[in-house]
C-alpha positions in Angstrom: 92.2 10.2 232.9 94.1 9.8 229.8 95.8 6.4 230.8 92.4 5.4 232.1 90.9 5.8 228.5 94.1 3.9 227.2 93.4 0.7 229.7 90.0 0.3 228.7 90.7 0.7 224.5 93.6 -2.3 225.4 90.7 -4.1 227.4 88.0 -3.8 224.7 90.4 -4.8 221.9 91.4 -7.9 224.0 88.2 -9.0 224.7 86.8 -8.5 220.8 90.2 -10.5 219.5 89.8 -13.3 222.3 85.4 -13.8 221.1 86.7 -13.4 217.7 89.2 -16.2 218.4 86.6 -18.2 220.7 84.0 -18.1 217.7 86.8 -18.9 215.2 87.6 -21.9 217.6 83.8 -23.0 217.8 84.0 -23.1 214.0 87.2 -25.3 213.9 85.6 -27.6 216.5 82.9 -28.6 214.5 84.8 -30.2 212.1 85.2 -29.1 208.7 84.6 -32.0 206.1 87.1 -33.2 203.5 88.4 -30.8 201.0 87.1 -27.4 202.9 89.9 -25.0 203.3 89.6 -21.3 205.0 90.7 -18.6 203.0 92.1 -14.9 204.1 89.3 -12.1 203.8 90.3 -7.9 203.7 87.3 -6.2 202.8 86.2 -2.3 202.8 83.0 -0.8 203.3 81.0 2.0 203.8 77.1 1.8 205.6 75.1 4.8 207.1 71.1 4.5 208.3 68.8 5.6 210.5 66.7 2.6 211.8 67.3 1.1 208.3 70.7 0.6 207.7 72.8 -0.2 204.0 76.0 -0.4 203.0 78.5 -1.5 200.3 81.8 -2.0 199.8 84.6 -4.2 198.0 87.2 -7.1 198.9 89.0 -10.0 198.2 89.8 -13.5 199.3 92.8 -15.5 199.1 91.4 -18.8 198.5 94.4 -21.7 197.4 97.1 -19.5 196.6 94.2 -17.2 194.4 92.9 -13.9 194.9 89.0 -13.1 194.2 87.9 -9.9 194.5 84.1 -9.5 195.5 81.3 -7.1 196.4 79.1 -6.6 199.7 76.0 -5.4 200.1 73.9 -5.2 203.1 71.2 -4.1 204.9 70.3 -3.9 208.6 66.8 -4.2 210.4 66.4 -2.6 213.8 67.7 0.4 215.8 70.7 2.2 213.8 71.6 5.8 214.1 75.1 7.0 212.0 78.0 6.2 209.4 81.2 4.7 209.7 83.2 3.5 207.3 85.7 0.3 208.6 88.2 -2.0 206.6 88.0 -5.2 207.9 90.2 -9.0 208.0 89.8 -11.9 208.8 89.5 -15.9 207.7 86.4 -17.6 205.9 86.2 -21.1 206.6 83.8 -24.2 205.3 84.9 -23.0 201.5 84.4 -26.4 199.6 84.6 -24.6 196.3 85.2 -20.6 195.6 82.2 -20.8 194.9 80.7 -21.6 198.5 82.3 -18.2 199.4 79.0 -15.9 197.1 75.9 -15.9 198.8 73.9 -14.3 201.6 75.5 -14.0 205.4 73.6 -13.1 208.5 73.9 -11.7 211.1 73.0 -10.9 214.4 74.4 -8.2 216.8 75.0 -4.7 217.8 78.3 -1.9 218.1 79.0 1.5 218.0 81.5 3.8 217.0 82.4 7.4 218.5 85.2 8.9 216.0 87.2 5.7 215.8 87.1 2.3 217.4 87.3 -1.6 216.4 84.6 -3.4 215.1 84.0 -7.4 214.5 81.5 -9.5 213.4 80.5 -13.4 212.7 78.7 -14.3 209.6 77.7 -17.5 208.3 76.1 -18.2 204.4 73.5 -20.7 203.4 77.0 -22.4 201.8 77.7 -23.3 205.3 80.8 -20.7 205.5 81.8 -18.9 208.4 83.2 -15.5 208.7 85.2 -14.1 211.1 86.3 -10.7 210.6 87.9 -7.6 212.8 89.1 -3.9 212.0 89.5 -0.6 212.7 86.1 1.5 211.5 85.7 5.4 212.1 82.2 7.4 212.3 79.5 7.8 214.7 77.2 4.9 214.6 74.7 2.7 217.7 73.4 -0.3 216.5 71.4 -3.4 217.2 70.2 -4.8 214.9 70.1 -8.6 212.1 72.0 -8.0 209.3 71.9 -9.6 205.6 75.2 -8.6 203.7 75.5 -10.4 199.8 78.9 -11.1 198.1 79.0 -11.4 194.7 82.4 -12.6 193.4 83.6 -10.1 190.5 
């Protein structure tokens, strides 16, 4: 039973590394324009709810050999139950100036957490940059739900 558990935590961390790698692709594919480069993302945050969700939380990006720390906010819309609290990494891409990087990202999509786990998630600005970020996150949380999270560069 135990190894069972331990073949399908492998599986689900494959398969969220190989969509997080497929929508990282998409992003490459579509061709950034001159003079956009990606930059590395770490960030940590905390959210809780109960059919509204909000969180906060802290980061920074290494943008051109610079680092610019930043914080989130964010609130979710739709079915959410729980608190987890998650550190997540990843790559921003379509940065034309750090500036691009501040704004409003949203998303779409759903997780959950029992204890411990591995969360992702794809978030794009009005800017036009991409997010694509993964990490471990620990709590109790279901959710399904669109997501608006605001960075504000410190």
């Amino acid at each position: 039973m135990r190894r069972n558990r331990e073949m399908r935590s492998v599986a689900r961390r494959s398969t969220i590394r190989l969509a997080a790698i497929a929508l990282f692709a998409l992003g490459i594919a579509a061709g950034p324009a001159f003079g956009q480069a990606a930059g590395h993302v770490r960030v940590k945050i905390v959210k809780a709810g109960l059919l509204v969700g909000g969180g906060a939380g802290k980061g920074v990006l290494m943008y051109r050999g610079r680092s610019y720390p930043f914080r989130v906010t964010g609130i979710s819309l739709g079915i959410t139950a729980g608190a987890t609290a998650g550190r997540l990494e990843g790559w921003a891409s379509g940065i034309r100036d750090v500036s691009d990087f501040a704004g409003t990202y949203s998303s779409v999509g759903g997780g959950g957490a029992l204890v411990g786990g591995v969360g992702g998630v794809h978030l794009r600005n009005d800017n036009g940059v991409v997010m694509v970020l993964q990490g471990p996150k620990a709590g109790l949380e279901m959710a399904a739900n669109l997501s608006a999270i605001t960075i504000s560069l410190k």
